[in-house]
C-alpha positions, 0 to 999 in steps of 0.5 A: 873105708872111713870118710876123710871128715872122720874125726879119728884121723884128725888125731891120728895126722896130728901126731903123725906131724909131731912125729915127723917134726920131732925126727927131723929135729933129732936128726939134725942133732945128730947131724950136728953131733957127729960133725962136731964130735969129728972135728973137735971131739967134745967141746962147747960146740956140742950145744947146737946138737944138745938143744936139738935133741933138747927141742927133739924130746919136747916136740915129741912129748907135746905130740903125745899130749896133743894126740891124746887130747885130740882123741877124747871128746869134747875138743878143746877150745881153743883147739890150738893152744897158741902158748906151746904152739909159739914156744915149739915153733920158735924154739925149731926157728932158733934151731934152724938159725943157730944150725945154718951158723954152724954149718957156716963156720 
């Protein structure tokens, strides 16, 4: 059994959390696909869903790179790179404001 300061399981949660990120946001793009592909059929509407799924491929590809990173010795300083951490973060808070505007029309 490995202790929780195993520094392997510090990798292996970190790309266990861009997994997670990465899903929900590819869920929501389909969610927004199907309702607009419902309605409509092909449109402009489907934006929405393809910045989802735009931001869904990117956090997912950002959770490889940093699981890898997290995997090899020495860790990096800093440890977080706030550049790509801010954009990724923004980029689902954009998401959520412009998923919460469609859902509302």
């Amino acid at each position: 059994m490995t202790s929780p300061s195993d520094p392997g399981l510090q990798a292996e949660r970190t790309g266990l959390a861009w997994s997670r990120t990465s899903l929900a946001v590819a869920a929501n793009a389909a969610l927004l696909a199907i309702r607009e592909l419902e309605h409509a059929g092909p449109s402009l509407a489907l934006v929405p869903a393809l910045m989802a799924l735009l931001v869904s491929v990117a956090t997912a590809a950002y959770g490889v790179h940093r699981t890898r990173v997290l995997r090899h010795a020495p860790l990096p300083r800093p440890l977080a790179p706030r550049r790509a951490i801010l954009l990724l973060g923004w980029s689902v808070v954009a998401l959520a404001v412009v998923s919460g505007a469609v859902l509302v029309r």
